[in-house]
N, C-alpha and C positions, 0 to 999 in steps of 0.2 A: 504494500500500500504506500502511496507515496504520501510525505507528510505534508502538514496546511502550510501556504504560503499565501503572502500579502506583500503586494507593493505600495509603496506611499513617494510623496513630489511633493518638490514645491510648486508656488503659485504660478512661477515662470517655466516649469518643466526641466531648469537648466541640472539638477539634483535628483536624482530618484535613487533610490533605495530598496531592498527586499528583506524579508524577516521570511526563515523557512524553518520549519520544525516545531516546539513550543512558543506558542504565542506568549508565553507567560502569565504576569500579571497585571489585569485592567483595574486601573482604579482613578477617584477623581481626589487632587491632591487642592484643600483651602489655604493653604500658607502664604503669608502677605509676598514672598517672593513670585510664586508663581501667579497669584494675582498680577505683579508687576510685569513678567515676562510674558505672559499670556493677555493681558492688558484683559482681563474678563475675571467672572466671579471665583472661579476653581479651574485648575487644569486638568485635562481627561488624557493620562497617559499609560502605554502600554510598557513593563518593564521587561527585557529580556536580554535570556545570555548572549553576550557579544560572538558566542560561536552562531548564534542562529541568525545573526544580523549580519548583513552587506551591502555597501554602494554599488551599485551599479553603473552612474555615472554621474558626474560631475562634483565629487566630493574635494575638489579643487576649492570651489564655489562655497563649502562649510565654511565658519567662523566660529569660534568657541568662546564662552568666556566663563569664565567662571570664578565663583566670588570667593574670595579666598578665606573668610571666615566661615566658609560653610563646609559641612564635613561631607556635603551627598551633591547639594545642589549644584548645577554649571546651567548654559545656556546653550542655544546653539541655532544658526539664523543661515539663509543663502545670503550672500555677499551682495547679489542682482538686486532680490525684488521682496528682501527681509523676511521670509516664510520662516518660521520654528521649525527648526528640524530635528532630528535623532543628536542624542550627545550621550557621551561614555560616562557613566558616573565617576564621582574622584575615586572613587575605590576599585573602579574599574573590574566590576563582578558584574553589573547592568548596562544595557542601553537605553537608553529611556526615548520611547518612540513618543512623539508627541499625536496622538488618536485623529486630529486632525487634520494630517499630515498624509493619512491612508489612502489608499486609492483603490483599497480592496475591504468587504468585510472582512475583521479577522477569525470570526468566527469564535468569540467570547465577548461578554459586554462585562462592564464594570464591576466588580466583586465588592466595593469598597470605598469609603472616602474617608483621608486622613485630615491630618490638622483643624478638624473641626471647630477645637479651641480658640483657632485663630481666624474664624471664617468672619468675612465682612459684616461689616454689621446692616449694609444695605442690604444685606441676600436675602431671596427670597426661592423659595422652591419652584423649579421649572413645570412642574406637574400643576399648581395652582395657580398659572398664570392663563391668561387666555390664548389660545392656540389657534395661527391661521395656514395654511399652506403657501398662502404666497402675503405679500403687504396686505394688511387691513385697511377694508373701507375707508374713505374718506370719512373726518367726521366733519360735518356743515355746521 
């Protein structure tokens, strides 16, 4: 049997990437940092072994940074057209796939949300907000 695989890009195509084997693990991280780097309420990222992870092309085009007081977090963007991309954790056990970065179901949803302690205090639950498929109506 051959095992799951998922490709994910950036916005400009110039970066792609594949994850083959264990998707690992989905989870959605509140920490004020990924707030910052995700510029959105929580980040939705997938973790997994750097063996099951590969560039494909354009990993010329990655940028890295990462904060040097942090003992997990780094960041990681296309140089072109700023899309978050996959980055090696400092420990370098993880890749940390950014979920929105996919170009494939990975075929696992979320298990999880950490840093809750630290979650915005504007947040509000995705589920109890009102839901449209594309832009909402005008309102007059």
């Amino acid at each position: 049997m051959t095992p799951p695989t998922a490709t994910g890009s950036c916005l400009c195509q110039r970066v792609t990437y594949e994850i083959s084997g264990n998707m690992g693990i989905f989870q959605h991280c509140n920490c004020s940092r990924c707030r910052k780097f995700t510029g959105s309420v929580f980040s939705a990222n997938l973790m997994v072994s750097p063996d099951d992870f590969r560039w494909l092309r354009g990993e010329e085009f990655v940028a890295t940074f990462a904060l040097p007081e942090a003992r997990h977090f780094a960041t990681a963007f296309c140089t072109h057209c700023g899309s978050s991309l996959p980055w090696k954790a400092q420990s370098g056990r993880a890749v940390i796939v950014p979920a929105g970065t996919l170009d494939d179901d990975p075929g696992i949803r979320p298990s999880q949300q950490i840093y809750c302690g630290s979650r915005a205090v504007w947040y509000s639950d995705p589920g109890s907000l009102p839901q449209f498929d594309e832009l909402p109506p005008r309102k007059r």
